[in-house]
C-alpha positions in Angstrom: 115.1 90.2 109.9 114.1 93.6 111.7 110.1 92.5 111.2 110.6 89.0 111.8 112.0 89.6 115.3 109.3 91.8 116.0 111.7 95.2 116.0 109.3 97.1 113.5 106.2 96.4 112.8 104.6 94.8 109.9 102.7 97.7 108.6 102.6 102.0 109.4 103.8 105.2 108.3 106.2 108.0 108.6 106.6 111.4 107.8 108.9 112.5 105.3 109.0 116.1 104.2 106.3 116.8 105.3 104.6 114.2 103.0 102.8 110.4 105.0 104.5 107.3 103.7 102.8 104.0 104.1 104.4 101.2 104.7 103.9 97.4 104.3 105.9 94.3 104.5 104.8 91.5 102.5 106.3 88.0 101.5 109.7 88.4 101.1 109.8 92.6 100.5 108.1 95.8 101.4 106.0 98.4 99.6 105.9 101.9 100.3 103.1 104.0 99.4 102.1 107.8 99.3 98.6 108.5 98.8 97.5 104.7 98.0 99.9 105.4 95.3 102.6 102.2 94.9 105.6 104.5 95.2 108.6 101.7 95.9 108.2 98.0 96.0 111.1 95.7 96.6 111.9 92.4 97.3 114.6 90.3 99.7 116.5 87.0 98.9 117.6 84.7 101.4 121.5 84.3 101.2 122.2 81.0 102.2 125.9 82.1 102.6 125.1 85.2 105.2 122.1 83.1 106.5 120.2 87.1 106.3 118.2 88.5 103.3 120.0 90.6 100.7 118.2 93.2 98.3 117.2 91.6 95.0 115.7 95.1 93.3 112.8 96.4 91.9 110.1 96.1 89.3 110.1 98.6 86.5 106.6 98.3 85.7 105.7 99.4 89.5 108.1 102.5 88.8 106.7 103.3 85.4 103.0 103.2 87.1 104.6 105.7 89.5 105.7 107.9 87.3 102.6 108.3 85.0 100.2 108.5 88.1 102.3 110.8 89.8 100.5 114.5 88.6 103.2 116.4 90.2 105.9 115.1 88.3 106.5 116.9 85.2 109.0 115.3 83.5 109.8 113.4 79.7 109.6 109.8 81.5 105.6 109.6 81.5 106.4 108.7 77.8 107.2 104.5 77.7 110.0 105.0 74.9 111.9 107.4 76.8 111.4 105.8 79.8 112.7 102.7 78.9 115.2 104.1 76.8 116.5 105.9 79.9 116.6 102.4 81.6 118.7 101.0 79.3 121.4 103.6 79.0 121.3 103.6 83.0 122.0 99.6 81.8 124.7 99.9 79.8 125.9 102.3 82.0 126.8 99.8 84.9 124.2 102.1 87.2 121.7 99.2 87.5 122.1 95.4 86.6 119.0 93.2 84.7 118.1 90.5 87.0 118.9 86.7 85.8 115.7 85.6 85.4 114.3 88.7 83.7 112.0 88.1 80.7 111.7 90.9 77.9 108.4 92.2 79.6 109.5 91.7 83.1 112.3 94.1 83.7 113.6 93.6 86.9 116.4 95.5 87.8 119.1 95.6 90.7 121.2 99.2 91.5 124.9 98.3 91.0 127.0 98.5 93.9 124.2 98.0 96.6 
């Protein structure tokens, strides 16, 4: 709503620890970038209830890419297996909730109690 009014602006960066992080608003979400890496991507749903938009989650595959580009981040999760492994236990967990319309390859997730 904050864009569409004209309260931020559609695109532009910030500082964050000392590190730049890009910003763009696109459709119905926003993507965050650190350098012209794809950091966070997320989309917005229209609530017809609320007439606002509401979170709807993120991609994994976008988060995976992060992860294995990201050269400072040492860490077991580069591997696909244990990545998604560590997905589903945050699954059956309750942490984060498979979107509806998720296919087998699609993986879209929403955190729990957002």
């Amino acid at each position: 709503m904050a864009k569409r009014k004209g309260l931020i602006p559609t695109s532009g960066s910030f500082e964050s620890e000392n590190e730049i992080i890009a910003f763009s608003f696109h459709g119905n979400g926003c993507r965050f970038e650190k350098d012209s890496i794809s950091i966070l991507d997320f989309d917005y749903e229209f609530d017809s209830v609320t007439k606002d938009f509401i979170y709807i989650g993120f991609e994994v595959n976008r988060l995976f890419s992060f992860v294995i580009n990201n050269a400072a981040l040492k860490s077991d999760l580069k591997y696909k297996y244990i990545f998604l492994k560590s997905l589903l236990e945050l699954e059956s967990s309750g942490i984060i909730l498979r979107n509806k319309n998720s296919g087998i390859d699609n993986y879209d997730y929403t955190l729990a109690n957002v």
